[in-house]
Structure formats: structure tokens, C-alpha cells
C-alpha positions as CSV (number, residue, x, y, z in Angstrom):
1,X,-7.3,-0.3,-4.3
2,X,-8.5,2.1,-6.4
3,X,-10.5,1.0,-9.3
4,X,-10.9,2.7,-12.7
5,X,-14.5,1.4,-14.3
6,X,-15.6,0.7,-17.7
7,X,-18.4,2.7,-17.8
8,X,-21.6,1.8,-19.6
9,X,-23.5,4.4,-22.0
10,X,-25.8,5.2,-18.6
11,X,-26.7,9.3,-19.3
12,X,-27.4,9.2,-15.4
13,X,-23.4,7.8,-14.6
14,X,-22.7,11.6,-12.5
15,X,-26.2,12.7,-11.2
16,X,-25.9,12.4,-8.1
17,X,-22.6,14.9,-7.9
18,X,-24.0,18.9,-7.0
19,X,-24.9,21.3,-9.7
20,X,-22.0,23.4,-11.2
21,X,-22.0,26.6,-9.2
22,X,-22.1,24.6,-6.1
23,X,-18.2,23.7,-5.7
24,X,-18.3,21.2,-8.5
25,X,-18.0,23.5,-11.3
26,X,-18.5,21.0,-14.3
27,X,-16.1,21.1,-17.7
28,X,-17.8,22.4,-20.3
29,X,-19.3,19.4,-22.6
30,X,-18.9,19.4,-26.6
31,X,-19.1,16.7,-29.4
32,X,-16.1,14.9,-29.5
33,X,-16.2,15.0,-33.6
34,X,-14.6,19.0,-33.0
35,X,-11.5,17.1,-32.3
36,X,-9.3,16.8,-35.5
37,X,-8.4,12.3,-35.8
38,X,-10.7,10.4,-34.0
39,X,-12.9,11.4,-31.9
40,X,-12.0,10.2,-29.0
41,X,-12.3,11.0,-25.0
42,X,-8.6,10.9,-24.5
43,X,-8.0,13.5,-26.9
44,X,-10.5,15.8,-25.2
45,X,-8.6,15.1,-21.6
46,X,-5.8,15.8,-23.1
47,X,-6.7,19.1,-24.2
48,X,-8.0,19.7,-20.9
49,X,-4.8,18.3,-18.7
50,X,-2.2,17.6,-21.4
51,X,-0.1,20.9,-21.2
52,X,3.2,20.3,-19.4
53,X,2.9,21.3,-16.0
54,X,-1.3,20.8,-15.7
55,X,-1.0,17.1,-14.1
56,X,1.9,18.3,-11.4
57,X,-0.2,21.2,-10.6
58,X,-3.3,19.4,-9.8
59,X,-1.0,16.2,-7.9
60,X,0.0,19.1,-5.4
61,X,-3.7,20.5,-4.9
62,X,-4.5,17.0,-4.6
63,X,-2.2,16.3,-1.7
64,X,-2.8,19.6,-0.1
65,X,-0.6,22.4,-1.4
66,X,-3.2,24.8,-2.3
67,X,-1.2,28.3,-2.6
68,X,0.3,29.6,-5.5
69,X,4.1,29.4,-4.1
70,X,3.8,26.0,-2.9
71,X,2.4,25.2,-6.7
72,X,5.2,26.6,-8.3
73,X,7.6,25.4,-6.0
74,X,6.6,22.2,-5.8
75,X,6.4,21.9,-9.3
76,X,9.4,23.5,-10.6
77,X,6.5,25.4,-13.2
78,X,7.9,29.3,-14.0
79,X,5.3,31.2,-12.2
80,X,4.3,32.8,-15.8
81,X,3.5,29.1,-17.1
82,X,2.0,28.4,-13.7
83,X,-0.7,31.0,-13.6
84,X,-1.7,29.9,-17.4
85,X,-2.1,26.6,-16.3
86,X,-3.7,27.5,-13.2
87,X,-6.2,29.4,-14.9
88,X,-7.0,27.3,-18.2
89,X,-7.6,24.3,-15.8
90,X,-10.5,26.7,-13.8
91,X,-11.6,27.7,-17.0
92,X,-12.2,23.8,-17.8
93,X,-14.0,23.1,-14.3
94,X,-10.9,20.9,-12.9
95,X,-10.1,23.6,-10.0
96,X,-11.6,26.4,-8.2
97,X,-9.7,29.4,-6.7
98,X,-10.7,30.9,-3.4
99,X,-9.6,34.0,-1.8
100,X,-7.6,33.6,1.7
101,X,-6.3,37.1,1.9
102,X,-8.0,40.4,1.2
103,X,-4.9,42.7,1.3
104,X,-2.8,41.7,-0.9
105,X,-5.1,39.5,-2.5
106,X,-4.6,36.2,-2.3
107,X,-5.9,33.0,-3.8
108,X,-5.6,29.1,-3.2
109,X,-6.9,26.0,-5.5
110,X,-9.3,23.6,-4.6
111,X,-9.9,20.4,-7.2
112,X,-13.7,20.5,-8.5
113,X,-15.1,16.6,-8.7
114,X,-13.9,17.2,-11.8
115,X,-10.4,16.7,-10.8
116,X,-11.2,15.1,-7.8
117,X,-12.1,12.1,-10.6
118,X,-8.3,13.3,-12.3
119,X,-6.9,11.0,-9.0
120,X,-7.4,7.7,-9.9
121,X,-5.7,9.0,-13.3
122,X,-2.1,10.3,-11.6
123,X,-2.0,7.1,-9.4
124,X,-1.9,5.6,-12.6
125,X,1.1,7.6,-14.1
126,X,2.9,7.5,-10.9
127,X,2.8,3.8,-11.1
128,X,4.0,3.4,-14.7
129,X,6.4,5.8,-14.2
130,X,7.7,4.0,-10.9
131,X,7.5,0.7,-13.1
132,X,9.1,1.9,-16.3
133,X,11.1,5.4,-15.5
134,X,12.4,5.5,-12.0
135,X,15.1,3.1,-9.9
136,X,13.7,4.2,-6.6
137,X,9.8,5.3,-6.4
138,X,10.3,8.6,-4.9
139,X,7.0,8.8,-3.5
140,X,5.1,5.9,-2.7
141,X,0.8,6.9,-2.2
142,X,-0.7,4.7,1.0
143,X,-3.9,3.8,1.8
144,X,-4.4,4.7,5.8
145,X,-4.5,0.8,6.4
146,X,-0.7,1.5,5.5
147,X,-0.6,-0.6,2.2
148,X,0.1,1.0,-1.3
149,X,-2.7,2.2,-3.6
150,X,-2.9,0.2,-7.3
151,X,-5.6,1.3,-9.7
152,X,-6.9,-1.2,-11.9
153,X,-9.3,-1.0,-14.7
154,X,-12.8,-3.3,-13.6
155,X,-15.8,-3.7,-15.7
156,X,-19.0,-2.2,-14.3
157,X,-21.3,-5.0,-14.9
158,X,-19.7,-8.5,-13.9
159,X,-16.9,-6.2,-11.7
160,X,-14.1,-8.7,-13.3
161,X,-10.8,-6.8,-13.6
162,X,-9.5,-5.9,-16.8
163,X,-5.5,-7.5,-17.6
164,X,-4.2,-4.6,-20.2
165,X,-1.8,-7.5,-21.5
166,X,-4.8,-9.0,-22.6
167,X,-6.3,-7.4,-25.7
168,X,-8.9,-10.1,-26.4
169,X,-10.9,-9.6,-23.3
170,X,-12.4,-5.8,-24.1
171,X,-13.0,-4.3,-27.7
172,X,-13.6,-0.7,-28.7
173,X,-16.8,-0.2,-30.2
174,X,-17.1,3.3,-32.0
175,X,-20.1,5.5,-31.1
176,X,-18.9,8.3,-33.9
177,X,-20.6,8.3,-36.9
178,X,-18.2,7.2,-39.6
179,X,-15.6,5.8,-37.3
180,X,-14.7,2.3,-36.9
181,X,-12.0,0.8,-34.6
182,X,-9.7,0.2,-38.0
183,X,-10.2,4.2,-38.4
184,X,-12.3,6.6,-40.4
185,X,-14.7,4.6,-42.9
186,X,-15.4,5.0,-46.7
């Protein structure tokens, strides 16, 4: 089971990953007030891994198909639209590109932890969209003890699992200055 944690305010949450240079190239950090609306994590993901094509690109890296032809055929992306994608998501830290071939050039994709930690994030879509969009799950992601995968939300103190049917058992509480859960204030 894969399990999506509420994490706390800890500064120290990702120090034990390597440095950025080292493989692990880290996104860029800025204040999420630059956003335009709330400011809001989501929002900065989104601008990150929200462009059609970015989340398909980094499911096939995930499961192996690392080439540029296998991206684009595997996600139906035009090539044009591919490489942009390909390249804004380096730019951000989600994916590294390593040379295989010297003549012609030639370059595969490898996720950073950055996108490594993007996983837990398309199980989640896969299983909404197997719940909500599809008759037949067209895929179905196993654990090697042969059993699907479920991702679940769990809080990182008392580890109980979060039921997102239940909005009375979390709360959003606003770190932004002039923000509230209701919205903007004054």
C-alpha cells in the first residue's frame, strides 16, 4: 500500500535525500504568494506537472521507457509537444536526461526524487480514473506480493488513515498571510 502522509511543518521532512547535482536535481523553491488565487501547493504542482502530456510522460519513465520514441509513442504526445514537455519538466528538477549514444546523439530520461515522489501521485489518478472513467482498468499496478497497490492519505503523527468522505476529520489551516480557509481576508 502506498501511503500519501500529511506532513507536519518539519523544515528537516527531505534531508536525508542527496544534494541537487547529485542525481536528485531539486525543483526550484519560491513563495507560494507568486501564485495568482491562493496560494496554495497544488497550484505550484500544477504548474510544474499540469500541462497535458507532463503526467503520461513521467508514468512511462516511471515504468521504464526512458527513450524519446518510446515516450512519444507511448504517449500518443506529438514529438514537438513532447520535447517541450520533456524539457520544462528537467528544467523543474522532475527528470534528468542522460546521453546513451554519442553519434547521433542520443538521450534517455531518468525521474529525479523529485518525480520519483510524483508516483504515489499517478497511482492516485489511475485509481480514480479506474473508479470513475473506465469500464475495464486497462492497466492494473501490482505490488511483487502480486496484490494491487492503493494509496491512501495517513497522518504522520498518530498514522490513522485519512477517509476523504469525511471532511470533519482534517481542516486546512492557512500559513499565508492574509488567507483564511473561507478565502482572502479583509
Amino acid at each position: 500500500m502506498q501511503t500519501l502522509t500529511a506532513m507536519g511543518t518539519d523544515t528537516n521532512q527531505h534531508a536525508a535525500r542527496p544534494a541537487p547535482g547529485t542525481g536528485s536535481a531539486a525543483p526550484a523553491r519560491r513563495p507560494a504568494t507568486e501564485m495568482p488565487g491562493r496560494p496554495c501547493s497544488i497550484a505550484a504542482a500544477l504548474q510544474v506537472v499540469g500541462e497535458r502530456w507532463a503526467l503520461l510522460a513521467i508514468r512511462e519513465i516511471n515504468l521504464g521507457n526512458r527513450r524519446f520514441g518510446q515516450l512519444a509513442r507511448n504517449t500518443g504526445a506529438p514529438r514537438d509537444v513532447l520535447t517541450a514537455r520533456l524539457r520544462a519538466l528537467e528544467a523543474a528538477g522532475v527528470l534528468t536526461r542522460r546521453a546513451y549514444q554519442e553519434h547521433p546523439p542520443r538521450f534517455e530520461y531518468r525521474l529525479t526524487d523529485a518525480g520519483r515522489d510524483l508516483v504515489p501521485v499517478l497511482n492516485a489518478l489511475r485509481i480514480w480514473g479506474d473508479h470513475w472513467l473506465v469500464e475495464e482498468p486497462p492497466m492494473v499496478v501490482e505490488h511483487d506480493c502480486g496484490h494491487p497497490l492503493h494509496v491512501v492519505a495517513r497522518c504522520a503523527h498518530c498514522g490513522e488513515d485519512l477517509d476523504p468522505h469525511d471532511p470533519s476529520r482534517y481542516r486546512l489551516r492557512s500559513q499565508a498571510p492574509g488567507w483564511t480557509p473561507a478565502g482572502p481576508t479583509g
